[in-house]
N, C-alpha and C positions, 0 to 999 in steps of 0.2 A: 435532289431526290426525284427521282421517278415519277409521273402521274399514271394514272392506271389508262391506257390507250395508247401511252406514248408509245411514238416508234422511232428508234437511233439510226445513222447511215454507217451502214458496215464499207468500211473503206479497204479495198485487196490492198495486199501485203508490197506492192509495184508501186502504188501511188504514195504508200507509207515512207516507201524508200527512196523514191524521187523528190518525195518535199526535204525528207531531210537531206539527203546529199544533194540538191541545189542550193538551202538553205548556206549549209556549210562552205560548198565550193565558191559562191558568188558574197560570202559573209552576212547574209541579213539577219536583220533581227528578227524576233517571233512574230511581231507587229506586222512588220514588210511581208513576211511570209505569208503571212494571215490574208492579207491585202493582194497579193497575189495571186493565191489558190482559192479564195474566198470572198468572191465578189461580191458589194450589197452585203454583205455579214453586218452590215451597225446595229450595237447590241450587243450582239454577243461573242465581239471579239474576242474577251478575256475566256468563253469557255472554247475557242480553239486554240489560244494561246496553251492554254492547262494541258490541250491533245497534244501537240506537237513538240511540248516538253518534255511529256509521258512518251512518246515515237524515239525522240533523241534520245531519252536514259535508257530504254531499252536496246536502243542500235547500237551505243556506247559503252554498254554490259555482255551484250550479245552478242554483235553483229545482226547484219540484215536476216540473217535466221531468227534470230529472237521476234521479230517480226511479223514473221510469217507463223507464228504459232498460234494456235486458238488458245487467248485466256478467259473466255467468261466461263463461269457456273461453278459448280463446286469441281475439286480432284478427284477422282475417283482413286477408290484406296489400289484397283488393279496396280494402275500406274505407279504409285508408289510415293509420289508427291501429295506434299498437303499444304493446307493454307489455314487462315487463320492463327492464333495464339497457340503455342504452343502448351502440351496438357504439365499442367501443375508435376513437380516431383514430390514424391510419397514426403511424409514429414521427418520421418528415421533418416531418408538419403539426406534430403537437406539440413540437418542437423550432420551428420556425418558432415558433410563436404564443407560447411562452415566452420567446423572444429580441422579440418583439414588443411581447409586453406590458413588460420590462423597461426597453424603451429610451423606451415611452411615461413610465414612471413615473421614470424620468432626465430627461424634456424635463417633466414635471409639476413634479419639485425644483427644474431651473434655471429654471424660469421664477418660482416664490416666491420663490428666492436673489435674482433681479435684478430684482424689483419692490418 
């Protein structure tokens, strides 16, 4: 968590892409990576390990545009994206859609019973 002062290193979307795709190209581990791009790091190796996992599932979902996108703060509803849990369904629909899905998977059994 956070302390109140803290200040993070904003790292451009070029050097995100260069650790991973050296990372990959020459096969290192996260460790070696780490060791690499992050000299004198003892300590706190394990919280850039956690960065450059976060870097690769994103470049691996995305592509290097995923990247380059700003994700901190909240979504703004303009945009049209949100984050967080999604909001509860009314209790009528979820009653509906459980009585729904049950009688689908009654008409799924008889129909293996009678073929």
């Amino acid at each position: 968590m956070a302390k109140k002062g803290q200040t993070f290193k904003n790292y451009s979307s070029e050097f995100k892409i260069s650790v991973i795709m050296d990372m990959r190209e020459h096969h290192l581990s996260y460790k070696e990576t780490v060791r690499k791009y992050w000299e004198g790091s003892s300590g706190k190796e394990g919280n850039y390990v956690k960065q450059i996992q976060l870097w690769e599932r994103i470049y691996l979902e995305e592509g290097a545009a995923g990247l380059m996108k700003e994700r901190r703060g909240k979504a703004s509803p303009a945009s049209g994206t949100r984050k967080g849990r999604p909001p509860k369904l009314d209790k009528k629909v979820e009653e509906d859609l459980i009585a729904e899905n049950q009688r689908l998977r009654m008409e799924i059994e008889y129909d293996k019973l009678s073929s």
